[in-house]
C-alpha positions in Angstrom: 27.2 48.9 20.0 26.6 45.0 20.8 23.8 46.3 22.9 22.1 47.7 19.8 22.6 45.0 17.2 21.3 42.6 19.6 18.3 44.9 20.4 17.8 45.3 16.9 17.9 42.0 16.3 15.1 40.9 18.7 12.8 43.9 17.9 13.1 42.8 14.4 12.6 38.9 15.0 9.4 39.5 17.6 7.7 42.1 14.5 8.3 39.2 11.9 6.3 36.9 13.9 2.5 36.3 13.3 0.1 35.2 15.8 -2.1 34.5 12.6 -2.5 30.8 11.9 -3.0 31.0 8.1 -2.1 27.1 8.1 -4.3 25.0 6.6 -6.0 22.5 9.1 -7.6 18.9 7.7 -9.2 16.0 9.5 -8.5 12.4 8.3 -11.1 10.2 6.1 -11.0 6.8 5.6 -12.2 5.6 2.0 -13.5 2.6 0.8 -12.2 0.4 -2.2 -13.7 0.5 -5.1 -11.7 -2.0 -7.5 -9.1 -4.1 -6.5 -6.6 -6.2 -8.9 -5.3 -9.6 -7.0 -3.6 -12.9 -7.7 -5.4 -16.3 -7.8 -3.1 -17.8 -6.0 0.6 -16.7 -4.5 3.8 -18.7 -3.9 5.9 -18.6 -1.1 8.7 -16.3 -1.2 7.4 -13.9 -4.0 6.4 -10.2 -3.7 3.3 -9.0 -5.6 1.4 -5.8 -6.7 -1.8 -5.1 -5.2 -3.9 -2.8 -7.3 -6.5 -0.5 -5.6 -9.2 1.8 -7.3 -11.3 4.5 -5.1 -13.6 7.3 -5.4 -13.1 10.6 -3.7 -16.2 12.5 -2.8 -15.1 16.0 -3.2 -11.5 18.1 -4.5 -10.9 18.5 -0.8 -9.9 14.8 0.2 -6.1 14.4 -0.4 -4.2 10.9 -1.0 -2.6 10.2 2.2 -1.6 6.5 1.7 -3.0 3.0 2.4 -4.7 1.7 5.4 -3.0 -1.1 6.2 -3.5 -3.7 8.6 -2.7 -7.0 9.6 -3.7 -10.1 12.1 -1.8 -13.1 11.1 -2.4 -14.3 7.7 -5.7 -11.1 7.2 -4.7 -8.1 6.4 -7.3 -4.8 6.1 -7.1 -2.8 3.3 -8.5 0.9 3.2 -7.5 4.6 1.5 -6.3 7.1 3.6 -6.9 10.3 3.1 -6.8 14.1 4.6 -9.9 16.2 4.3 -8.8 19.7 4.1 -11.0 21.6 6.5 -12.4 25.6 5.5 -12.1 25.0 2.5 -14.2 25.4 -0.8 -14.9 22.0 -2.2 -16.1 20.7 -5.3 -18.6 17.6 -5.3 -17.9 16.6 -9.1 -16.2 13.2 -8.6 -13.2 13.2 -10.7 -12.1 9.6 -12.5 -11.3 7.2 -10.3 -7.9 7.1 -8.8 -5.3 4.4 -8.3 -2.9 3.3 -5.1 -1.1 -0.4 -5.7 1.1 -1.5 -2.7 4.0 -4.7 -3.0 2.6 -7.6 -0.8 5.2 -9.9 0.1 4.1 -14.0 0.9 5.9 -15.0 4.0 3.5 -17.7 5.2 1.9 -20.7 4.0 -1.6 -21.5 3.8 -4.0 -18.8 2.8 -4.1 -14.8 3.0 -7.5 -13.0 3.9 -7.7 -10.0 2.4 -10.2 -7.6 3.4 -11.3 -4.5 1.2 -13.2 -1.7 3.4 -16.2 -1.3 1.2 -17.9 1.8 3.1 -20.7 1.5 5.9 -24.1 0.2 6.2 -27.3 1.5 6.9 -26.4 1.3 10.5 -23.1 2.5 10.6 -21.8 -0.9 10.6 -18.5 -1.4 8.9 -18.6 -3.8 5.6 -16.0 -5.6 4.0 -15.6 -7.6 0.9 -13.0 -10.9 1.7 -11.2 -12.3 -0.7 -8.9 -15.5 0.3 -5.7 -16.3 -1.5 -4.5 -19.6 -0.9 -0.4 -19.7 -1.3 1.1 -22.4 -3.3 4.6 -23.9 -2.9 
């Protein structure tokens, strides 16, 4: 009787199984920064919101966080995003949407920021700097 059940039970478990991969597959994008929202100036020891505003290019590109980077006092600043692949995709570009992240001051002297702006004619990579000097 064990002999069955267990029989049973693996026939039943292999025929539930599906060598179909109905998953949906994406690629990742990295998108430039439309708008941001800074300080003038930080002080030591505070924590600050930094407000971001991007554009995505089609109803495929999902929210995927913030690029994030850092190099002593510059940090790189992009928007993530997964690009669902297959997929029927709408060009209309909705509103603009929003990402902020908290940006605490642990050094002195000034913070680069730099906000991926998109690419060049060449392919080249451009960036608009902003520096924040920190205050005591």
């Amino acid at each position: 009787m064990k002999k069955i059940i267990v029989f049973t039970v693996l026939i039943t478990s292999l025929l539930s199984c599906s060598v179909d991969n109905n998953n949906a597959s994406y690629t990742y994008s990295v998108l430039p920064v439309t708008s941001f929202t800074v300080p003038t100036s930080f002080t030591l020891g505070s924590t600050y919101e930094i407000k971001l505003k991007y554009q995505k290019p089609t109803s495929c590109h999902l929210y995927q966080g913030i690029y994030y980077d850092k190099n002593l006092n510059t940090r790189t600043i992009a928007i993530q995003t997964a690009v669902l692949d297959h997929q029927t995709c709408t060009q209309e570009l909705p509103p603009l949407s929003e990402a902020s992240f908290n940006f605490m001051v642990t050094n002195t002297g000034s913070y680069i920021f730099k906000f991926y702006k998109g690419k060049d004619a060449s392919g080249k990579d451009i960036f608009e700097s902003v520096e924040i000097p920190v205050v005591l």
